[in-house]
C-alpha positions as CSV (number, residue, x, y, z in Angstrom):
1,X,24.5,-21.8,-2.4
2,X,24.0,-19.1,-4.9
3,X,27.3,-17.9,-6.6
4,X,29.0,-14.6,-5.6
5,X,28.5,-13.8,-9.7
6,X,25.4,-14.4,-9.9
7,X,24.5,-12.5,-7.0
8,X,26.1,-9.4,-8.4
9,X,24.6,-10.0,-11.6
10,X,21.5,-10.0,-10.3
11,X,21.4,-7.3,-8.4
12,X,23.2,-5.2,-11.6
13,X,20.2,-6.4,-13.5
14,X,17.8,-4.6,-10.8
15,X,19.0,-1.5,-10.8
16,X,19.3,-1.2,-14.7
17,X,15.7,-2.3,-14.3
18,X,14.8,0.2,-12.0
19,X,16.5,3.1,-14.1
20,X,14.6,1.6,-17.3
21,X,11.2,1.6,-15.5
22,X,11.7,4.7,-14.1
23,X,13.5,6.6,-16.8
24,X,13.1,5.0,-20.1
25,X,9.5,3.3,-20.3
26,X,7.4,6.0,-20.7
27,X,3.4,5.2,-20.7
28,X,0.7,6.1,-18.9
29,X,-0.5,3.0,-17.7
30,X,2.5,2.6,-15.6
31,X,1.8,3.1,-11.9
32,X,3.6,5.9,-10.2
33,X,5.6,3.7,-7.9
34,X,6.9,0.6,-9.3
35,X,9.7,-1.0,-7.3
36,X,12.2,-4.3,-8.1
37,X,12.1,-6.4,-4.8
38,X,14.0,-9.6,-6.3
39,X,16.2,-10.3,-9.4
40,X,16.5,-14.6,-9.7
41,X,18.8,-15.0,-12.2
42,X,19.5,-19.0,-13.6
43,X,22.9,-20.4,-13.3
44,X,23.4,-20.1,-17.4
45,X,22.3,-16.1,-16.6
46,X,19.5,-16.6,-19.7
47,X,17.0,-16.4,-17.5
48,X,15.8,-14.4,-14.7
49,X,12.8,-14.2,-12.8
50,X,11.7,-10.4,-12.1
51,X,9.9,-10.0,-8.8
52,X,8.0,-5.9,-9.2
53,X,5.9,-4.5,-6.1
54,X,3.2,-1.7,-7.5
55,X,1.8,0.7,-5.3
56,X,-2.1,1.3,-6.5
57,X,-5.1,-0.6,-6.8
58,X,-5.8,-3.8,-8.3
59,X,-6.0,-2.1,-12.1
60,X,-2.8,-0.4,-11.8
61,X,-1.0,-3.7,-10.7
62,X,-2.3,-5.5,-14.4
63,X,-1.6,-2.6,-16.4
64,X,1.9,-2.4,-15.1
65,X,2.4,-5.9,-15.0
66,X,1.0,-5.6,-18.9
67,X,3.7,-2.5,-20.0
68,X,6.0,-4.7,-18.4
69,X,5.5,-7.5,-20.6
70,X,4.8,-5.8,-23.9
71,X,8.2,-4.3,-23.7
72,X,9.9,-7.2,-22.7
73,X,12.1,-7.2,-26.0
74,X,13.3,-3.7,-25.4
75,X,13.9,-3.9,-21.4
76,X,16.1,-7.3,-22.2
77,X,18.2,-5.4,-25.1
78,X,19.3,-2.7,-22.5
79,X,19.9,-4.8,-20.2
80,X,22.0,-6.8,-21.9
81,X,23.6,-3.5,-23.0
82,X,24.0,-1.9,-19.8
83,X,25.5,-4.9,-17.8
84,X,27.5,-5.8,-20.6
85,X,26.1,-9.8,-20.8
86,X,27.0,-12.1,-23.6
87,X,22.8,-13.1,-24.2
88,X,19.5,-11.0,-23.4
89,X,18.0,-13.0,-20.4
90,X,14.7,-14.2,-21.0
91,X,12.8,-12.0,-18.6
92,X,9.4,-13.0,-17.0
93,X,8.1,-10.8,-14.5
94,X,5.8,-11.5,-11.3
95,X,3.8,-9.3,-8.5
96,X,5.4,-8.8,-5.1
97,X,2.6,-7.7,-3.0
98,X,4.7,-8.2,0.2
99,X,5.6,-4.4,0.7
100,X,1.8,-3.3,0.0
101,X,0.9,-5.8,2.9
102,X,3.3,-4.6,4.9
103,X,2.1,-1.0,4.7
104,X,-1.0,-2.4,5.6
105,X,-0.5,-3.9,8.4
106,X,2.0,-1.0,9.4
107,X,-1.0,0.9,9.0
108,X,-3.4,-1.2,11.3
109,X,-0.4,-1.2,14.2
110,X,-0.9,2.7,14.0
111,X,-4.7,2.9,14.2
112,X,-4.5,0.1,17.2
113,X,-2.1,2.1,19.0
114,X,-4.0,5.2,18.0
115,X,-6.8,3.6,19.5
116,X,-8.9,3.8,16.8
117,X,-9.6,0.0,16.3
């Protein structure tokens, strides 16, 4: 059973991560819409597991997934700063492509109801 800290820990860490992405990090090879699906944080809180989902292609998923870990060092510091933890988590971060398949098949539903399929 996950811990009622850690769970609010985590999800503090995901939206400081979403304000950074979407206020702070500023470079073009960023995708347009870059969301935090899952924040797993370890039970020491020095580590955390950073699940992203990327709207775009195939190249924009890799370049985000690159911005993300080149500025790894920075995105940990204000985190660490805006939650107000002890340590700067290690931070790895992974693809979600769960919401993109779902907007997929969302999308073949409507064209089979449509009766275009």
């Amino acid at each position: 059973m996950t811990a009622p800290r850690s769970i609010r820990i985590s999800q503090q860490i995901k939206r400081e991560l979403s304000e950074i992405i979407r206020r702070d990090l500023k470079d073009e090879r960023l995708a347009p819409i870059v969301s935090i699906t899952d924040v797993e944080v370890s039970g020491d809180y020095r580590h955390t597991k950073v699940f992203i989902s990327v709207f775009g292609d195939e190249a924009q998923q890799k370049s985000t997934l690159a911005v993300l870990t080149e500025r790894t060092g920075y995105i940990r510091g204000e985190v660490c700063r805006r939650v107000g933890m002890r340590f700067a988590p290690e931070m790895s971060f992974f693809l979600d492509n769960s919401l993109e398949r779902g907007a997929r098949v969302s999308d073949l539903i409507s064209k089979i109801t449509r009766g275009e399929l």
